[in-house]
DOSE-826951 format. One record per residue (C-alpha): residue number from 1; x, y, z. Coordinates in steps of 0.02 Angstrom, whole numbers, padded with zeros to 5 digits, always signed. Example, Ala and Ser with C-alpha at 12.3 -4.5 7.8 and 13.67 -1.06 7.14 Angstrom:
BEGIN
nr->1 | c1->+00615 | c2->-00225 | c3->+00390
nr->2 | c1->+00684 | c2->-00053 | c3->+00357
end
This chain:
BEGIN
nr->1 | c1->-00697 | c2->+01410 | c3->-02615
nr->2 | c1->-00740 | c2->+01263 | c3->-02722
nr->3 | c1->-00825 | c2->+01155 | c3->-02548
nr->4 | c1->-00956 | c2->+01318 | c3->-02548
nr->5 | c1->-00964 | c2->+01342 | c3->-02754
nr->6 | c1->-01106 | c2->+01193 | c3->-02783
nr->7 | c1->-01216 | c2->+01256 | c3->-02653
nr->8 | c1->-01220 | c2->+01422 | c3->-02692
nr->9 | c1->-01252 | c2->+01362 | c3->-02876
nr->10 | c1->-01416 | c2->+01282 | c3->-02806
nr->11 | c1->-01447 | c2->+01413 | c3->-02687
nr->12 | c1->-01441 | c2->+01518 | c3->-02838
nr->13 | c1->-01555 | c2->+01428 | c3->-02960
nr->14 | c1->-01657 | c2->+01432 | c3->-02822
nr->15 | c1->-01669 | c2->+01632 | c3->-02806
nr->16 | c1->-01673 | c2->+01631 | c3->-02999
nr->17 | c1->-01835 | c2->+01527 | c3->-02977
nr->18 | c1->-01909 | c2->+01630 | c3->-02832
nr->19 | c1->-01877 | c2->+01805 | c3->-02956
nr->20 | c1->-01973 | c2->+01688 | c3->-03085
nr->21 | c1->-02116 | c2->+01659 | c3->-02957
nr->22 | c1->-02122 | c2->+01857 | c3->-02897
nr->23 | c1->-02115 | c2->+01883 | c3->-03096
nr->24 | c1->-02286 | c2->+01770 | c3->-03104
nr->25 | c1->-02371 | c2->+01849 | c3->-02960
nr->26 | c1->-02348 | c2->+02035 | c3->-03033
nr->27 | c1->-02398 | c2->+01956 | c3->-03204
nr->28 | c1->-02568 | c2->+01898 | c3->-03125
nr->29 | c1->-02585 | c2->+02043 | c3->-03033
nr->30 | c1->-02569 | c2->+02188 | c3->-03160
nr->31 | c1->-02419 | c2->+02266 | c3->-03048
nr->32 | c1->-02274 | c2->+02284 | c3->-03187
nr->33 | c1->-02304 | c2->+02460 | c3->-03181
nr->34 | c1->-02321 | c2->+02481 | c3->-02996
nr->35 | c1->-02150 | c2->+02550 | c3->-02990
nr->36 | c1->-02150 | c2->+02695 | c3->-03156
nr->37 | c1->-01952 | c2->+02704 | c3->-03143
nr->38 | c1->-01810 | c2->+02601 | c3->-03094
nr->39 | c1->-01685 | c2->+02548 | c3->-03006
nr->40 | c1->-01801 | c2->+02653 | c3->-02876
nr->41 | c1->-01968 | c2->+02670 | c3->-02846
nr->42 | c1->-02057 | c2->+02835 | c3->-02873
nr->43 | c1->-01881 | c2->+02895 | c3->-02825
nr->44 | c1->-01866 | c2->+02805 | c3->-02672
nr->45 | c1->-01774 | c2->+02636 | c3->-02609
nr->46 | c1->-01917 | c2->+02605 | c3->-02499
nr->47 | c1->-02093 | c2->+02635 | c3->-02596
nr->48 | c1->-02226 | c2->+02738 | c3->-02518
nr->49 | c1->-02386 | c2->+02644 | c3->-02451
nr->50 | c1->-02491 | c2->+02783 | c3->-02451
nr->51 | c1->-02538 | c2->+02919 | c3->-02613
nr->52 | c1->-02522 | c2->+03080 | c3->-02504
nr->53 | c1->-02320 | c2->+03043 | c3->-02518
nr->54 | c1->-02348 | c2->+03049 | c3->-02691
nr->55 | c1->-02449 | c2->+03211 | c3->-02695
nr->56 | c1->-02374 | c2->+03378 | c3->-02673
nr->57 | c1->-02364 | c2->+03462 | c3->-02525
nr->58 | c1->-02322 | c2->+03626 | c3->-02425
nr->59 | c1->-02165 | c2->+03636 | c3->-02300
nr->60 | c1->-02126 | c2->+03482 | c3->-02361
nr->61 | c1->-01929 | c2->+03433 | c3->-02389
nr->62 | c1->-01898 | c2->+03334 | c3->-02571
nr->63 | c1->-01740 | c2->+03245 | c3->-02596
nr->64 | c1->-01681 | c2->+03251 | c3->-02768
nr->65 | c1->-01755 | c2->+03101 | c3->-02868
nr->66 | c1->-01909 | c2->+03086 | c3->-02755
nr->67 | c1->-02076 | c2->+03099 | c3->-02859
nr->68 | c1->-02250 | c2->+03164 | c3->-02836
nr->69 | c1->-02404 | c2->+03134 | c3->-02952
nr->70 | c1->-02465 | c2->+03321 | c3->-03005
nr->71 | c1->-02595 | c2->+03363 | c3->-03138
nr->72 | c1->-02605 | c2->+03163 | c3->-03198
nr->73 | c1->-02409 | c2->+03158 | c3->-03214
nr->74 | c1->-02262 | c2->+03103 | c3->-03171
nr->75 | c1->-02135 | c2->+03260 | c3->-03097
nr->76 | c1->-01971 | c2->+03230 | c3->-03033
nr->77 | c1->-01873 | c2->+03352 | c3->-02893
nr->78 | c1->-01734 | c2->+03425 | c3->-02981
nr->79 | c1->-01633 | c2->+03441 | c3->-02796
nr->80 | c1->-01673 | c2->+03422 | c3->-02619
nr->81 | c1->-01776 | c2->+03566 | c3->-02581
nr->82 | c1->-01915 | c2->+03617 | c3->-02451
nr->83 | c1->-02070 | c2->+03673 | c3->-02530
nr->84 | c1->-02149 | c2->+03855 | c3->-02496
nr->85 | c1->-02358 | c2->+03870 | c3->-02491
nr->86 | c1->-02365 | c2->+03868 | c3->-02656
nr->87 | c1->-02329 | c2->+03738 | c3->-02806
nr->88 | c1->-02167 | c2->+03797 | c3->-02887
nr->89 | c1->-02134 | c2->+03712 | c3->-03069
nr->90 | c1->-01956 | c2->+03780 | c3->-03052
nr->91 | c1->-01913 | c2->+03629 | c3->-02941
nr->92 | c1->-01988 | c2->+03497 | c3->-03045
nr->93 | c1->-01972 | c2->+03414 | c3->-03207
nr->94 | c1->-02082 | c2->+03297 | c3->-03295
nr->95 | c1->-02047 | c2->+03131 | c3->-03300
nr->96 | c1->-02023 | c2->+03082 | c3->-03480
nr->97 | c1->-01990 | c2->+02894 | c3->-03498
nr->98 | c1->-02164 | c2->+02863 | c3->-03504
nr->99 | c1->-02334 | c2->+02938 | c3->-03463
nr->100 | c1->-02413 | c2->+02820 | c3->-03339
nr->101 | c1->-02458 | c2->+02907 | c3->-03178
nr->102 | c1->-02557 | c2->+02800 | c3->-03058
nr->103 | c1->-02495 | c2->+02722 | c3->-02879
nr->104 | c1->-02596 | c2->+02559 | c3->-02814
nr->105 | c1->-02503 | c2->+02541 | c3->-02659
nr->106 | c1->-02507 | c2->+02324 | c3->-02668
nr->107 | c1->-02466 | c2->+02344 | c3->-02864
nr->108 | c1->-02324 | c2->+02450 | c3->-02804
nr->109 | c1->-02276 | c2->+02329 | c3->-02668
nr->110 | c1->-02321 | c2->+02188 | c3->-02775
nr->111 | c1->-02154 | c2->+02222 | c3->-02892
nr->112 | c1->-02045 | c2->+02305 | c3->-02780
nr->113 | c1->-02048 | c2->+02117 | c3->-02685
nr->114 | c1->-02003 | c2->+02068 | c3->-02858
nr->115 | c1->-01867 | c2->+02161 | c3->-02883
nr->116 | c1->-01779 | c2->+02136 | c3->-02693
nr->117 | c1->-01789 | c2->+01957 | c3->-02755
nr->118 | c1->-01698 | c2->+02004 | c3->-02925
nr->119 | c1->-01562 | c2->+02099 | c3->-02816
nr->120 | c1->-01543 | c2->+01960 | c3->-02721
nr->121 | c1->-01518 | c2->+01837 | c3->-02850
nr->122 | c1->-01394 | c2->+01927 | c3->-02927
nr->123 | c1->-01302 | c2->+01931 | c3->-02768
nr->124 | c1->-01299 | c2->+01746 | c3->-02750
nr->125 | c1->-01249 | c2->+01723 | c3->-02939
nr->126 | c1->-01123 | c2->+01842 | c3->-02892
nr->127 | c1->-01034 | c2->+01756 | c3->-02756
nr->128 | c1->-01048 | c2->+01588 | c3->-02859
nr->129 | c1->-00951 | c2->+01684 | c3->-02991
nr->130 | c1->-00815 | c2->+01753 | c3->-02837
nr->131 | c1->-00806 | c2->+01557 | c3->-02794
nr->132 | c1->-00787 | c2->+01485 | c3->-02961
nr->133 | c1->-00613 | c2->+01544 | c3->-02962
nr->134 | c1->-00577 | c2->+01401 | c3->-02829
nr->135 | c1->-00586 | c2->+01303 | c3->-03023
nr->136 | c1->-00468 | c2->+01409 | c3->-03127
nr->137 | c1->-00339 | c2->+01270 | c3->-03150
nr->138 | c1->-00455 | c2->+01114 | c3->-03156
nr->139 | c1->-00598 | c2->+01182 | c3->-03231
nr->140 | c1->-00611 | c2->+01356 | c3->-03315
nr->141 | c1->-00779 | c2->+01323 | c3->-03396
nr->142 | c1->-00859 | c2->+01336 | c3->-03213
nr->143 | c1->-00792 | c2->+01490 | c3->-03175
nr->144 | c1->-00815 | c2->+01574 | c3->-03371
nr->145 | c1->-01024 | c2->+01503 | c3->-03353
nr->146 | c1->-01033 | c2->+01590 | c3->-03201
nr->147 | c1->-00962 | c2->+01775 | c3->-03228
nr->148 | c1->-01074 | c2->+01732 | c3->-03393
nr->149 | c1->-01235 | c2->+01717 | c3->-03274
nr->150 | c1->-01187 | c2->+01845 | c3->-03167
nr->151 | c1->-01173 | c2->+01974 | c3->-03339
nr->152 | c1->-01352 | c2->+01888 | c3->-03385
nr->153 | c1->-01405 | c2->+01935 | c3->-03237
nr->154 | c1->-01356 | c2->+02117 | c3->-03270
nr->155 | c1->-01433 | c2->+02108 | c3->-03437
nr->156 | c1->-01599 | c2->+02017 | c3->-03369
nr->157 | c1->-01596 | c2->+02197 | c3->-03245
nr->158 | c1->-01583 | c2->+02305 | c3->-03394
nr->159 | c1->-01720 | c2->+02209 | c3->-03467
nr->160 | c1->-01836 | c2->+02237 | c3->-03341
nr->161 | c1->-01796 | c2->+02422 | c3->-03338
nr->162 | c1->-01838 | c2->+02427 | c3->-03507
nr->163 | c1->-01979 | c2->+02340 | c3->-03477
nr->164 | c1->-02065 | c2->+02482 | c3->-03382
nr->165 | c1->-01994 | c2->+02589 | c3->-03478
nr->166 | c1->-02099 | c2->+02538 | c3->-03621
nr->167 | c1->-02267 | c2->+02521 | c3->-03523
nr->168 | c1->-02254 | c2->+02344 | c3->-03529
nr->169 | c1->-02208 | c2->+02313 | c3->-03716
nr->170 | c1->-02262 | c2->+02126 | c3->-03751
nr->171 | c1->-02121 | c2->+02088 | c3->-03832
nr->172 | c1->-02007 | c2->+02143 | c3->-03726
nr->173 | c1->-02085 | c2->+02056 | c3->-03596
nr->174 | c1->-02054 | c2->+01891 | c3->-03671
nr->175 | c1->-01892 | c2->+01922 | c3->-03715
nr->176 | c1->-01885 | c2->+01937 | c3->-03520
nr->177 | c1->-01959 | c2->+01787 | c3->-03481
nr->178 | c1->-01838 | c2->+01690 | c3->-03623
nr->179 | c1->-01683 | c2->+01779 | c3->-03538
nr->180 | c1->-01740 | c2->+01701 | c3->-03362
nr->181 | c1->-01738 | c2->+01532 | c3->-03441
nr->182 | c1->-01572 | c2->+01557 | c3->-03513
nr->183 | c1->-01496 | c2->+01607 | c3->-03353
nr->184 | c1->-01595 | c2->+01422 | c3->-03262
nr->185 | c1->-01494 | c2->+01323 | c3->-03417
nr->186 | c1->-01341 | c2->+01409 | c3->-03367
nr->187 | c1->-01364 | c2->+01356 | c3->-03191
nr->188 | c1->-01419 | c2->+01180 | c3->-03204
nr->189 | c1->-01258 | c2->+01172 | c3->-03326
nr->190 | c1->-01156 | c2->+01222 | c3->-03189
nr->191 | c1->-01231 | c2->+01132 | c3->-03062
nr->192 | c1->-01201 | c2->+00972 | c3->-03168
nr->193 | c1->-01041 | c2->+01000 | c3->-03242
nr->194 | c1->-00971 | c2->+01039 | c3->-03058
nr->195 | c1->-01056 | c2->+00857 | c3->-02986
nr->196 | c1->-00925 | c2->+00707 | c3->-02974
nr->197 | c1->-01054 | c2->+00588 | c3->-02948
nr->198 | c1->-01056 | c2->+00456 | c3->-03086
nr->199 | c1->-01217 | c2->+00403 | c3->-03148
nr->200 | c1->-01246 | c2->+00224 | c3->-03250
nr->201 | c1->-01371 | c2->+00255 | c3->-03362
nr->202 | c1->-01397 | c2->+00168 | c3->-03549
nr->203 | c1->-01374 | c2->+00261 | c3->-03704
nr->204 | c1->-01524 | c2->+00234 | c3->-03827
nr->205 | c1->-01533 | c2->+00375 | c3->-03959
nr->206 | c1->-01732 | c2->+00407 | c3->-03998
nr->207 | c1->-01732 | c2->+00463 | c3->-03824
nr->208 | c1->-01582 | c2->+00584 | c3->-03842
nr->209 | c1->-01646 | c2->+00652 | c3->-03974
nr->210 | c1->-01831 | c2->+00672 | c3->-03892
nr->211 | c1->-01748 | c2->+00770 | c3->-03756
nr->212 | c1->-01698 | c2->+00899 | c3->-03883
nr->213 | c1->-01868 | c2->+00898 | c3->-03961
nr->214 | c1->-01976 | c2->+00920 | c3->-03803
nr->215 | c1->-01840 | c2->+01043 | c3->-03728
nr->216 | c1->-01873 | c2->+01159 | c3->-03868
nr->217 | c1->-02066 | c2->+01125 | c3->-03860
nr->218 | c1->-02070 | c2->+01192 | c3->-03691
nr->219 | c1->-01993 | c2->+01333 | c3->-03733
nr->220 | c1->-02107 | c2->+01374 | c3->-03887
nr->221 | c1->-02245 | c2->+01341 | c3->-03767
nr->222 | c1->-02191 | c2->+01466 | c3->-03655
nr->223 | c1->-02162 | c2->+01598 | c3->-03774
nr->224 | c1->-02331 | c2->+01577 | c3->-03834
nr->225 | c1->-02398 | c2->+01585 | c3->-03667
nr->226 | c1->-02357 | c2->+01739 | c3->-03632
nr->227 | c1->-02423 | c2->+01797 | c3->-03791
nr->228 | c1->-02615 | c2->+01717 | c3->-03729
nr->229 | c1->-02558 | c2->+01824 | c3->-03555
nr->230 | c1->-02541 | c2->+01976 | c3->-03665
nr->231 | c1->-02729 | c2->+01942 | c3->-03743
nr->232 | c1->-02797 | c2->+01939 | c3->-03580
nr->233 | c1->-02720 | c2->+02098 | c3->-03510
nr->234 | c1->-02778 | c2->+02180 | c3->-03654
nr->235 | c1->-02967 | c2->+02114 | c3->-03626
nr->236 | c1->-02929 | c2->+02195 | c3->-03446
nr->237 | c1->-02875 | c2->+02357 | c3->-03516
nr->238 | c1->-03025 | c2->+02376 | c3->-03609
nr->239 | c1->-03145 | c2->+02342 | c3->-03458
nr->240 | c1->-03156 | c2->+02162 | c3->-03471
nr->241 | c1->-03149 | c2->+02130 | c3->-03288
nr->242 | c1->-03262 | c2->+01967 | c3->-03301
nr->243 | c1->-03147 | c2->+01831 | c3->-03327
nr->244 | c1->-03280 | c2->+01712 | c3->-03397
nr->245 | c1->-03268 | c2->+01827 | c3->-03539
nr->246 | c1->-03069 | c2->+01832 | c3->-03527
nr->247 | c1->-03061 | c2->+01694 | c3->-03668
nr->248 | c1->-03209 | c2->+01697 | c3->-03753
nr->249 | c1->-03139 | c2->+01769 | c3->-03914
nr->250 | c1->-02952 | c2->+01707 | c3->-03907
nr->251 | c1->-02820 | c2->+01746 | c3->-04062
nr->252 | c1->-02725 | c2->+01617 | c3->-04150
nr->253 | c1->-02593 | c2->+01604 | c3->-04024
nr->254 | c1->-02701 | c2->+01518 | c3->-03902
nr->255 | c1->-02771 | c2->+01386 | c3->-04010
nr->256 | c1->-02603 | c2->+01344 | c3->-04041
nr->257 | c1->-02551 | c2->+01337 | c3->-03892
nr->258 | c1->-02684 | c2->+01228 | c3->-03839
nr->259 | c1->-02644 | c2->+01110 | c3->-03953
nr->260 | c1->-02467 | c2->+01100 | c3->-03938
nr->261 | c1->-02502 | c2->+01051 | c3->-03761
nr->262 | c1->-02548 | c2->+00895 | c3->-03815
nr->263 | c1->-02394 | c2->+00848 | c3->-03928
nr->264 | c1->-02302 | c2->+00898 | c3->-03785
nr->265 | c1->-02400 | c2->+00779 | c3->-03673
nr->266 | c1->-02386 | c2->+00640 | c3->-03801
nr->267 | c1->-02201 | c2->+00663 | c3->-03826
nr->268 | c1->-02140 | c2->+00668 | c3->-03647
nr->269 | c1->-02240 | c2->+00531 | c3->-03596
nr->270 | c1->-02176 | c2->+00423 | c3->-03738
nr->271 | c1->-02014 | c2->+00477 | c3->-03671
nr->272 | c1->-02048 | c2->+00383 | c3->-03513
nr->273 | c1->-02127 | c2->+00240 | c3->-03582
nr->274 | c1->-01940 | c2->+00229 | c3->-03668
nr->275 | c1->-01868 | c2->+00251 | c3->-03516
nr->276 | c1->-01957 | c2->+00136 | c3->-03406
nr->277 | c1->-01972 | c2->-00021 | c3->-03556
nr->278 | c1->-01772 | c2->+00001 | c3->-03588
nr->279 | c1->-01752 | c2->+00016 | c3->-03403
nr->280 | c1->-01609 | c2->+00170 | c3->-03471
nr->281 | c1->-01610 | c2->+00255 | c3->-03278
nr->282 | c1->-01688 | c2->+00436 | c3->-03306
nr->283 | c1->-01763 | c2->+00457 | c3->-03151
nr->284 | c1->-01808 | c2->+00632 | c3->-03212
nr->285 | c1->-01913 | c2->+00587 | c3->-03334
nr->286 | c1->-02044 | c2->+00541 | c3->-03183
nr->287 | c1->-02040 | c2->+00724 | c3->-03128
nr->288 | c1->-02072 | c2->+00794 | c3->-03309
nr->289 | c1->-02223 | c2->+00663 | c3->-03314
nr->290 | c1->-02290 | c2->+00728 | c3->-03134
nr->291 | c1->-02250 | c2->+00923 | c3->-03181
nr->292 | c1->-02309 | c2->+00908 | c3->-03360
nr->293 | c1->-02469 | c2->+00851 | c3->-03283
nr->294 | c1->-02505 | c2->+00984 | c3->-03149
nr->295 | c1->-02446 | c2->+01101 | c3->-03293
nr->296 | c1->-02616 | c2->+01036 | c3->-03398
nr->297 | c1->-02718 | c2->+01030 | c3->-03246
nr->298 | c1->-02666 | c2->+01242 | c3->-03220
nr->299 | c1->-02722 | c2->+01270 | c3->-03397
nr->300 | c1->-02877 | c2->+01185 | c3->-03397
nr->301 | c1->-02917 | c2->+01268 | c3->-03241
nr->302 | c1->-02876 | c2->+01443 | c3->-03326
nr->303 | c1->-03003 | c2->+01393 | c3->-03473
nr->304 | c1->-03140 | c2->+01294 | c3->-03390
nr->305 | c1->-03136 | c2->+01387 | c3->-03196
nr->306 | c1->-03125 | c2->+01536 | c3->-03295
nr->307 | c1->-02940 | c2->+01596 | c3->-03195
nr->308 | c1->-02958 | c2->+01542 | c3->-03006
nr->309 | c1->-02836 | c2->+01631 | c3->-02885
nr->310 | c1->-02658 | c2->+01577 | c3->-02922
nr->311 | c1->-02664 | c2->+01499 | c3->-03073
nr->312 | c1->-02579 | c2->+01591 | c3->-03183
nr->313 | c1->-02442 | c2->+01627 | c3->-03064
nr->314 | c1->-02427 | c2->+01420 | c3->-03056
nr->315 | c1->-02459 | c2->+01385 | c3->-03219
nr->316 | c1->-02292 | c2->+01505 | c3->-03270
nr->317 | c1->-02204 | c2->+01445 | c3->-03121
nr->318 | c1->-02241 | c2->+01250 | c3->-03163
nr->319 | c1->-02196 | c2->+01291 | c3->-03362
nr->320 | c1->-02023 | c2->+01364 | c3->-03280
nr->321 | c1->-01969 | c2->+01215 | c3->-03161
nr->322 | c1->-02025 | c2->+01085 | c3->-03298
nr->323 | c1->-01910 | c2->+01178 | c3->-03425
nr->324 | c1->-01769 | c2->+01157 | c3->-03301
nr->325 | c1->-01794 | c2->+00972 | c3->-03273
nr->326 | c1->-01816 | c2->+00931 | c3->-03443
nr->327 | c1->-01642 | c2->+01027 | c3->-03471
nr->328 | c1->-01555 | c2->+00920 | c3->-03344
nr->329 | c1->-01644 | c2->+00773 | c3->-03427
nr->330 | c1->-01552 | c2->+00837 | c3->-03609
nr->331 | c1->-01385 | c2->+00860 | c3->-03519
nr->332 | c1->-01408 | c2->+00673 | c3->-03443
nr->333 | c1->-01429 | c2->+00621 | c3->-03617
nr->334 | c1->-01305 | c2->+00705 | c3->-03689
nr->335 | c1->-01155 | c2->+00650 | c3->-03576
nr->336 | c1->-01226 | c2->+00475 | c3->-03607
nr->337 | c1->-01205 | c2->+00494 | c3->-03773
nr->338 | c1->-01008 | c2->+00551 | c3->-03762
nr->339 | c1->-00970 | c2->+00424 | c3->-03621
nr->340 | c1->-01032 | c2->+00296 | c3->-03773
nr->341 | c1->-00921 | c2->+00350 | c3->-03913
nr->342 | c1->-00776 | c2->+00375 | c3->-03799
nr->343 | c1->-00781 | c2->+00184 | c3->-03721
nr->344 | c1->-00793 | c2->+00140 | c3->-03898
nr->345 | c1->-00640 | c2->+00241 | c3->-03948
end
């Protein structure tokens, strides 16, 4: 087991990173409600693509679960049951988690994609767990990190359910997007605690603790992205559908997170100006340079372009990989750190 645990740990930050990119595309798209209930989809584990399933019918045979769209609600079949010529309440309940009834069939499509990429995450996280015990006697952290992403994973599920539940609750939302970056640190921990390779790189302790600083930057950044996201679904929900006009009034939260872009930018480049002048041997800190650029170029495009197709979705994405790299880039740090004070024990 432990010759097949390290590649399903990548293959599994990988997943984690896909569910993160199917997150982002129903995001842009406007599709978190394209599936009103969960696990399923209006009741079934293979959506509808057209609104007559959805809409009641005679002689028609309901399995218990299944959902139709009646009188601009939601109703449930109580049981598997064949309908007469006539609509009989007696069969039905209303759906009461919520009151949005509407199908868009590429909305709908749109997040069920998203979540057969969460259910297969969680079965890769859940074989890495199954092969961490190949570690029990040499390394127990591997195999406690892992059953801890796999009940993350769970959790992140629930989340999501809850999620819809709420109609797309902005806070819960980002408390969705946080849990998906918890579950990438977990990963990249495990991925780098379960490498034997031995790395010479130089201790120098401004740029430990910059790691820390721009780690946590990032992730401020993101949480205040999504709140700017939230603005401009809002603008959409009240007719806005001109996305020159998307931004033209912004809150607080977008001011500020314009302008902590560019203590980020200053920070992480100062970062590699450490690391290439004390030749320490980050090579990561090129790939947060190159990623914290694109990441500038997305949002400039979102303000200036006024939103071009995919942006958003890259933006998020970009914010996400960057996040991990600059965590790998802490956990570099960090062992260089101990490996000092130990060879000076």
């Amino acid at each position: 087991m432990k010759s097949s645990f390290l590649p399903l740990a990548k293959i599994s930050l990988v997943l984690v990173y896909m569910v993160i990119f199917a997150g982002a595309a129903v995001r842009m798209t406007g599709s978190g409600m394209g599936c009103p209930d969960w696990p399923k989809c209006f009741g079934y584990y293979i959506p509808p693509t057209e609104e007559e399933v959805l809409t009641w019918q005679p002689d028609r045979t309901y399995k218990k679960g299944q959902m139709i769209i009646h009188d601009e609600a939601l109703w449930k079949a109580k049981d598997t049951f064949t309908t007469s010529s006539v609509y009989d309440e007696v069969h039905w309940e209303k759906y009461t988690k919520h009151d949005y009834a509407q199908f868009n069939p590429q909305h709908t499509w749109t997040e069920y994609i998203n979540r057969l990429c969460g259910a297969v995450a969680g079965l890769a996280c859940l074989a890495l767990a199954i092969a961490s015990f190949g570690y029990w006697s040499t390394k127990k952290k591997l195999v406690l990190g892992s059953w801890l992403v796999v009940f993350l994973m769970g959790f992140q599920a629930w989340l999501g359910a809850t999620v819809v539940y709420s109609v797309l609750n902005p806070l819960k939302i980002t408390v969705h997007m946080v849990m998906a970056l918890v579950i990438v640190a977990l990963l990249i921990n495990i991925i780098k605690a379960a490498k034997n390779k031995t790395e010479i790189k130089k201790y120098n302790a401004t740029f430990r603790v910059l790691t820390v600083i721009t780690l946590l930057l990032t992730l401020v950044q993101v949480v205040l992205g999504t709140q700017v996201r939230e603005f401009v679904d809002e603008q959409v929900k009240a007719g806005i559908t001109n996305e020159y006009l998307w931004l033209n009034t912004p809150t607080v939260e977008f001011y500020i997170h314009r302008s902590f872009s560019i203590l980020v930018f200053v920070l992480n480049f100062y970062l590699f100006f450490l690391n290439k002048k004390l030749n320490l041997g980050f090579s990561k800190v090129k790939w947060v340079a190159i990623l914290l650029v694109l990441e500038i170029l997305t949002g400039v495009a979102m303000q200036y372009a006024h939103f071009p197709f995919g942006s958003q979705t890259a933006h998020l994405v970009l914010a996400s990989i960057l996040f991990g790299v600059q965590y790998y880039l802490f956990l570099e740090a960090r062992k260089c750190y101990y490996s000092g004070k130990s060879s000076l024990d």
